[in-house]
C-alpha positions in Angstrom: 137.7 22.1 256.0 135.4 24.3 254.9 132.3 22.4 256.4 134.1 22.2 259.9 134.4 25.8 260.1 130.5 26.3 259.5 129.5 23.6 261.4 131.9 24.6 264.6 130.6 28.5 263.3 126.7 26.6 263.7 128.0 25.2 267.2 129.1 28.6 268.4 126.6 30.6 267.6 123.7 27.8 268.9 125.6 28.2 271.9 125.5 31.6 272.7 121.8 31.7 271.8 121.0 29.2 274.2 123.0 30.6 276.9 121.5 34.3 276.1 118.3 33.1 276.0 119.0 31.4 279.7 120.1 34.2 280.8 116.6 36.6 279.4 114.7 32.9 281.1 116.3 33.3 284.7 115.7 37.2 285.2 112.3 37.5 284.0 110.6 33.9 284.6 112.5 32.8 288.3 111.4 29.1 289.6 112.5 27.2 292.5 113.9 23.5 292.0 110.5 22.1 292.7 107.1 23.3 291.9 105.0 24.1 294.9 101.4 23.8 296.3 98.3 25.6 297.4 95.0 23.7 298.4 92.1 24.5 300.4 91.4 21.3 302.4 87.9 20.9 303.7 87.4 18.5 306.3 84.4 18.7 309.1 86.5 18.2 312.4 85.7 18.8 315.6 88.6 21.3 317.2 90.1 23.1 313.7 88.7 25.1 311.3 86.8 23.6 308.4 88.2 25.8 305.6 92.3 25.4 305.8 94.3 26.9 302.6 97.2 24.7 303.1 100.2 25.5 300.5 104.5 25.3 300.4 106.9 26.6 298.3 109.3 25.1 295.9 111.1 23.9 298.6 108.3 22.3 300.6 108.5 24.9 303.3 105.0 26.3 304.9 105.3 30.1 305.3 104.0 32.7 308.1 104.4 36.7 307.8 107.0 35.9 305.4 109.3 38.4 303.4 110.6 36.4 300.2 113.1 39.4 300.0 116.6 38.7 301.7 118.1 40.9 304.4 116.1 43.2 306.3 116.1 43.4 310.1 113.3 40.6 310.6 114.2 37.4 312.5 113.9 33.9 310.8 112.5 31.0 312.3 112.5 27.8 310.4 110.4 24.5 312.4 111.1 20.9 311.8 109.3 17.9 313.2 106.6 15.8 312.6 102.7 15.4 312.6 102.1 18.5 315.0 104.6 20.4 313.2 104.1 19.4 309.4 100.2 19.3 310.2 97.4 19.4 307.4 94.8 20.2 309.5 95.9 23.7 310.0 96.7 27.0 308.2 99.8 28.5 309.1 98.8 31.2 311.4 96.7 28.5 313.2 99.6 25.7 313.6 102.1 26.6 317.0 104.6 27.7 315.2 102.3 30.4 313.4 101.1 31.3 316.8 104.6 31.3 318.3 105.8 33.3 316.1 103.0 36.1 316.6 103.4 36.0 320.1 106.6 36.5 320.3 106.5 39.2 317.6 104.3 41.1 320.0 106.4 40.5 323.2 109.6 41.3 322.1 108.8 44.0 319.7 110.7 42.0 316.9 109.0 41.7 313.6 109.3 37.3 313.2 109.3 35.0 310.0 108.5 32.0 310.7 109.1 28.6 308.2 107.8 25.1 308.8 108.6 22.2 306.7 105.4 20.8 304.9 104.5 16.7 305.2 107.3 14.5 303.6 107.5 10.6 303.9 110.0 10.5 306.1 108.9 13.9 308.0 108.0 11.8 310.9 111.9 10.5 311.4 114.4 12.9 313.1 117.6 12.0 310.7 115.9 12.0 307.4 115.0 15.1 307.9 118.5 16.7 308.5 118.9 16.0 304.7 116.2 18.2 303.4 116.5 20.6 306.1 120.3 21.0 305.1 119.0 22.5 301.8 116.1 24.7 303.5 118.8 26.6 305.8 120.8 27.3 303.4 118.7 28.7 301.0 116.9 31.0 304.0 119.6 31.2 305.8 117.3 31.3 309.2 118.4 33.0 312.8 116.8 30.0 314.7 116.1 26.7 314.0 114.0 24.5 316.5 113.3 20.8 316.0 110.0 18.9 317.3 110.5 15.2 317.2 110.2 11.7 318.9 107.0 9.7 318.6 107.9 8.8 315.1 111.3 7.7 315.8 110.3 5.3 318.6 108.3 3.4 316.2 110.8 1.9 314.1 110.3 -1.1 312.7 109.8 -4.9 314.7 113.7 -5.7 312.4 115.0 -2.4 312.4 118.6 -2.3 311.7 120.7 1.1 312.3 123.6 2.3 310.5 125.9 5.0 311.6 126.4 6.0 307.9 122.9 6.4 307.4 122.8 10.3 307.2 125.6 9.7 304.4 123.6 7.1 302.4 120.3 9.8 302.2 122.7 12.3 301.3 123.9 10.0 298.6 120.2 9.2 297.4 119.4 13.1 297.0 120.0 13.9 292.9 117.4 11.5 291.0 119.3 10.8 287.7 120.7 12.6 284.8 117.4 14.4 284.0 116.7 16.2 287.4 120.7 17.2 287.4 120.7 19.0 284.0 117.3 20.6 285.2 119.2 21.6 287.9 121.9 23.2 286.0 119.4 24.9 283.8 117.2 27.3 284.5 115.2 26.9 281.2 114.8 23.4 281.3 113.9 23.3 284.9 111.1 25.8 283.7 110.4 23.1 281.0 110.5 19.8 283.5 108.3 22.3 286.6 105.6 22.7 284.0 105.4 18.7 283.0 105.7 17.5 287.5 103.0 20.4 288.1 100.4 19.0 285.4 101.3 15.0 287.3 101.0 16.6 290.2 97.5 18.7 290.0 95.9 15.4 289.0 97.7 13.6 292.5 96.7 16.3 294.8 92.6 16.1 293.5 91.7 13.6 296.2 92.9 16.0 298.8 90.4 18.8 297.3 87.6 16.2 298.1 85.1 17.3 301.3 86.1 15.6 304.5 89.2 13.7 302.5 91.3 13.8 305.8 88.2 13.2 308.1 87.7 10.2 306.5 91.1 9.0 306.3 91.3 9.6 309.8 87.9 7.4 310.4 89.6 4.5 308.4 93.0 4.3 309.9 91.4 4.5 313.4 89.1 1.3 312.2 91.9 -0.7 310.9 94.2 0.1 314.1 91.2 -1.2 316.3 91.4 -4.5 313.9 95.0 -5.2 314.6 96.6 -7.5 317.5 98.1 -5.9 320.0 101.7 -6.0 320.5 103.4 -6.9 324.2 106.5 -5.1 323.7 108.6 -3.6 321.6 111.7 -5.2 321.3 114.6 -3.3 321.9 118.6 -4.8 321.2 121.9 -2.9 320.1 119.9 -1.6 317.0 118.2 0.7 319.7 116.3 3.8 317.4 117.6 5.7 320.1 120.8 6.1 318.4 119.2 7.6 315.9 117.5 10.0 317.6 120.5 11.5 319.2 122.4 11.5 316.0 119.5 13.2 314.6 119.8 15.8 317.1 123.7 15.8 316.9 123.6 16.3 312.9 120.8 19.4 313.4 123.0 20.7 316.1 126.1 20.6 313.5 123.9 22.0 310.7 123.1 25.0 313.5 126.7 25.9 314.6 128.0 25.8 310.2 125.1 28.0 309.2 125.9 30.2 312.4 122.3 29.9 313.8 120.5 29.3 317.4 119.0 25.6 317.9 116.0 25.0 319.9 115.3 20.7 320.5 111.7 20.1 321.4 110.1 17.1 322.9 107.3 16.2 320.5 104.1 16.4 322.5 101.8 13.6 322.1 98.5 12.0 323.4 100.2 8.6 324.9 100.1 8.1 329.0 99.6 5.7 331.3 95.9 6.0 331.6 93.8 7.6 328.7 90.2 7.7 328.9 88.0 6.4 326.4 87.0 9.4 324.0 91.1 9.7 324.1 91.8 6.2 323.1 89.4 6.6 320.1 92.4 8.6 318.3 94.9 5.9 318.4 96.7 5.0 315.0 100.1 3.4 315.8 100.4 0.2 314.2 104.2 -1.4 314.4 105.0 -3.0 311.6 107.9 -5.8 310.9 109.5 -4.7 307.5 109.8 -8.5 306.4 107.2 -9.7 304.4 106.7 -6.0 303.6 105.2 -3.8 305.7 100.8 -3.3 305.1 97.7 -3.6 305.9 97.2 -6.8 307.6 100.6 -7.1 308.8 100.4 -4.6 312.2 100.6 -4.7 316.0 98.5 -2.1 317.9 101.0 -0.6 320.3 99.5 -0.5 323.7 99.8 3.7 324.8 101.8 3.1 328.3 104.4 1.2 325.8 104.2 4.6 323.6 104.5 6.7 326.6 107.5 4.9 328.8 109.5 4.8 324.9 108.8 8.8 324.6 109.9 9.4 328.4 112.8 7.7 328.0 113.7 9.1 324.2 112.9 12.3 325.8 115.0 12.0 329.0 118.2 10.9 326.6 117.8 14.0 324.5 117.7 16.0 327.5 120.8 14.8 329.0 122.7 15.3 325.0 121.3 19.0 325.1 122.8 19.6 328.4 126.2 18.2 327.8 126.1 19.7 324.3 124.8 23.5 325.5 121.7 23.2 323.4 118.3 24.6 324.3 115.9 21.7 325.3 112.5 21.8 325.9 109.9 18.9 326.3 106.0 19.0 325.4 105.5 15.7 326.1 103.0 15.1 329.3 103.0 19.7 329.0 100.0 19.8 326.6 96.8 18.2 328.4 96.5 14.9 327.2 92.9 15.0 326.1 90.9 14.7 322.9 90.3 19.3 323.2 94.0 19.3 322.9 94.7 16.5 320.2 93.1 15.4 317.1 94.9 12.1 316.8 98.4 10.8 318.6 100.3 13.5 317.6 98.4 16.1 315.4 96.9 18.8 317.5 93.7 20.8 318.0 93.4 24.7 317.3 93.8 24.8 321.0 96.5 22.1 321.2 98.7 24.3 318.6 98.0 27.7 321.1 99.1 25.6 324.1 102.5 25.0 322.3 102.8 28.2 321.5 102.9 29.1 324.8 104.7 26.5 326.3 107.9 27.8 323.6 107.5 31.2 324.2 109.7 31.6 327.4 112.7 29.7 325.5 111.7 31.1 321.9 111.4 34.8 323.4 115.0 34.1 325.5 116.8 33.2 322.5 114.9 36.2 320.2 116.1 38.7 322.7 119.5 37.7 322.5 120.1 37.8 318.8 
């Protein structure tokens, strides 16, 4: 009996250590769930600076004339989309939404922090990236949210299948095992398991420190896109990626109204028309691929760009009619930003010059909605 007491005794004691020593760990040494990134990318590129210090936070959100404080009288702006919004060509005063948010910091008087999410996997995808953005809003709690998406999404795969309870499933998917939940419980041993991903993770972002990395990245996927046969159509059925897309926008719009913010939809601009000229067809990368055998080099269509362009027009003209039924701000870049190789750096990433013509193009709608909050 006597050993259970000092053994239980042992237990309690242990206990309260640890949790007073959690407690000295999460005042004086704060972390975010992930660890986060700052690079300078160097690439020699005609139309964007050559020297970009590219960096996100914890929760793989780019920042611009940011207050890490909360509260205060600043308005929030947090950006979603894909290649011209997640860009790693640019630093963040350079992309649009760094821009926007300058501009219409001077017109309106209005001091503006503005958020962008950095690259992901599925950054490219409209309803994917409802699941991480769910965590971003919550933690900054921001007073606008505006979503730039649709070339991605109408290149979904040759089989693509589409489930309604897809946004569900990633939700699912989110913890990864028993490890990354207790670190997430724990403040000290999320300190521990930070220290151990940021060691893995300085030796996977070296290749990006490289000179000209994505120059010549760019160079080879523009190469192997000229080597690949061209596709005649992409065939559409009831698994349209259409469906998708609205949901996408219908789950960002639902995300908007619960966190009591304003939601501004944007048609992804991109370098796709009818007729491109030569120095403008030299940026072309989109490759379809069927996902049986498995997606990979060797196993692409090139899309022809007026197939591109009539899929974007009419993902475009869909969203337009949900905003309007739905009462949510809709704006569309596509065909708006001058389709020509000053204005873009590939499909859908965008010059220096590209990023100011958004700007502009968002600031009667962005300035509209700042006014009014």
């Amino acid at each position: 009996m006597k050993y259970i007491k000092l053994v239980f005794l042992g237990g309690c004691i242990g206990g309260f250590i640890f949790l007073l020593l959690e407690v000295i760990v999460r005042i004086f040494f704060p972390v975010p769930m992930e660890p986060g990134v700052a690079l300078t990318l160097n690439n020699e590129i005609p139309g964007i600076r050559s020297n970009v210090r590219y960096s996100f936070d914890g929760y793989r959100l780019r920042k611009a004339n940011w207050d890490d404080g909360q509260g205060g009288n600043s308005i929030r702006i947090l950006c979603f989309g894909g290649n011209a919004t997640t860009t790693v060509f640019q630093k963040s005063e350079d992309a649009w939404w760094g821009k926007l948010a300058e501009r219409t910091s001077n017109e309106t008087g209005k001091n503006i922090e503005v958020g962008a999410m950095a690259k992901t996997s599925t950054g490219q995808f409209i309803l994917p990236s409802v699941v991480n953005a769910e965590k971003i809003v919550e933690k900054y709690e921001p007073d606008l949210i505006v979503c730039c998406y649709g070339f991605g999404d109408t290149l979904h795969y040759k089989d693509y299948v589409y489930n309604r309870d897809k946004i569900n499933a990633l939700r699912k998917g989110a913890p990864r095992g028993l490890k990354y939940s207790l670190a997430k419980i724990s403040h000290m041993m999320r300190l521990i398991r930070n220290k151990k991903t940021r060691r893995h993770l300085k030796e996977a972002w070296k290749p990006l420190n490289a000179p000209n990395y994505h120059r010549d990245l760019l160079f080879h996927d523009r190469l192997y896109y000229q080597s690949c046969p061209e596709l005649e159509y992409i065939k559409r059925d009831e698994h349209d990626p259409l469906n998708e897309f609205i949901d996408g926008i219908k789950a960002f719009s639902e995300l908007a109204t619960k966190n009591g913010c304003r939601l501004l939809i944007v048609g992804e601009p991109s370098i796709h028309s009818q007729n491109l000229g030569k120095e403008e067809l030299s940026l072309m990368t989109s490759v379809y691929y069927p996902t049986k055998p498995v997606p990979g080099k060797g196993s692409g269509h090139r899309v022809r760009p007026e197939t591109i362009a009539l899929e974007l027009k009419r993902f475009h003209a869909a969203a337009s009619d949900y905003c309007e039924q739905n009462e949510i701000e809709w704006v569309n870049l596509h065909g708006m930003i001058p389709q020509t190789i000053e204005y873009f750096l590939g499909e859908t990433d965008v010059t220096d010059v590209g990023a100011s013509e958004i700007a502009d193009k968002l600031m009667p709608a962005v300035t509209n909605i700042v006014n009014g909050l």
